[in-house]
N, C-alpha and C positions, 0 to 999 in steps of 0.2 A: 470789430467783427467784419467790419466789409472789406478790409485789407485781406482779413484769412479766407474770406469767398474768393475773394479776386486771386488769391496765391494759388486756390486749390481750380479754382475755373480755369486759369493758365497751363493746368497740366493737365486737363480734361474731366473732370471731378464731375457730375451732378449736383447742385443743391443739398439734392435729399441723400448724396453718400456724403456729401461736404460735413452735415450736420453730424456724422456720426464717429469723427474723426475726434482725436486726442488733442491735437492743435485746437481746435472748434469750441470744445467741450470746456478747455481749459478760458480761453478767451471769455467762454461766454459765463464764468464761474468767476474770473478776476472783473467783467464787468459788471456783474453784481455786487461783488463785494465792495467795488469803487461804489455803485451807486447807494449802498449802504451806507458805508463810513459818510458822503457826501450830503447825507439828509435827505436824495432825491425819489429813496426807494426802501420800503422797510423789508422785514424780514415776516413771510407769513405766520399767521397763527391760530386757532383754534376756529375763529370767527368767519377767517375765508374759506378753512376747509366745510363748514354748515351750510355757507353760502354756495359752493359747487356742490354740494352732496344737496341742497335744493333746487338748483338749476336742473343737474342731471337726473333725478330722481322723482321731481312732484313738476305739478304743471304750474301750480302757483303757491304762494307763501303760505296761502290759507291750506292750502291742501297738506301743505309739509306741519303747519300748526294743528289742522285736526289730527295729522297721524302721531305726533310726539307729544301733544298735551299739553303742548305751548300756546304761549297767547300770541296774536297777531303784533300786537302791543310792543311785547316782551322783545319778539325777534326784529321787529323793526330797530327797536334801543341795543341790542346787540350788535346787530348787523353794523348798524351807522357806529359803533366803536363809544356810545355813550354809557351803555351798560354790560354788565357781566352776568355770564348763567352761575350760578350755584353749583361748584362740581354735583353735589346729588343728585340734584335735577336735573340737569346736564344727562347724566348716566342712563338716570329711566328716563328721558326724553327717544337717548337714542336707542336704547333698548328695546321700544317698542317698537323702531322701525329696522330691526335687527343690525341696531351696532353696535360697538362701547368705545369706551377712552382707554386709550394707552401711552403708556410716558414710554418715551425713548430718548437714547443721547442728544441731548445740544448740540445742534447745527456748527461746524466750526468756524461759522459767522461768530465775528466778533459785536457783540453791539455797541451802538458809537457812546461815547464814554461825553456824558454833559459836566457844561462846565466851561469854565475859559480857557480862550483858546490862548495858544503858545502867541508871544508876542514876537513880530517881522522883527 
């Protein structure tokens, strides 16, 4: 990434036009997927998007648990990646604070494949 700042700063770019470039975009899409395959970086999921939809939304966790009907409990075990919501629950959780869940296409993230690795 700092190679493609420094290519596009060389020819007079901004930062904030650098970021919006096809070169940039592209970089910054093959560094994630390195840091995928790598182990160093996962792919998000249901549990971070709750977690910024309570950041941006309530002022504290209790506030986003009185609005959805969840326990304090509950989202703390979610959040930390030790427990799972109940698609149902899940649904009218967010329902009351006018959301819902929606499936869309898989990421063309590959996810990294366990197991043994190729021998040197």
């Amino acid at each position: 990434m700092k190679l493609v700042g420094e290519f596009y700063h060389d020819r007079g770019l901004s930062r904030s036009k650098v970021r919006h470039t096809d070169l940039y975009r592209i970089a910054q899409d093959l560094g994630s997927r390195l840091a995928v395959a790598q182990g160093l970086a996962r792919i998000p999921d249901y549990r971070d998007e709750i977690e910024q939809l309570t950041r941006a939304r309530f002022k504290t966790r209790r506030e986003f648990c009185e609005a959805t009907g969840l326990s304090e409990d509950m989202l703390s075990h979610v959040l930390a990646r030790r427990k799972h919501i109940a698609l149902d629950r899940l649904n009218e959780a967010l329902a009351r604070i006018g959301y819902i869940l929606r499936i869309v296409p898989q990421d063309s993230f590959e996810r990294p494949r366990r197991g043994r690795r190729a021998a040197a």
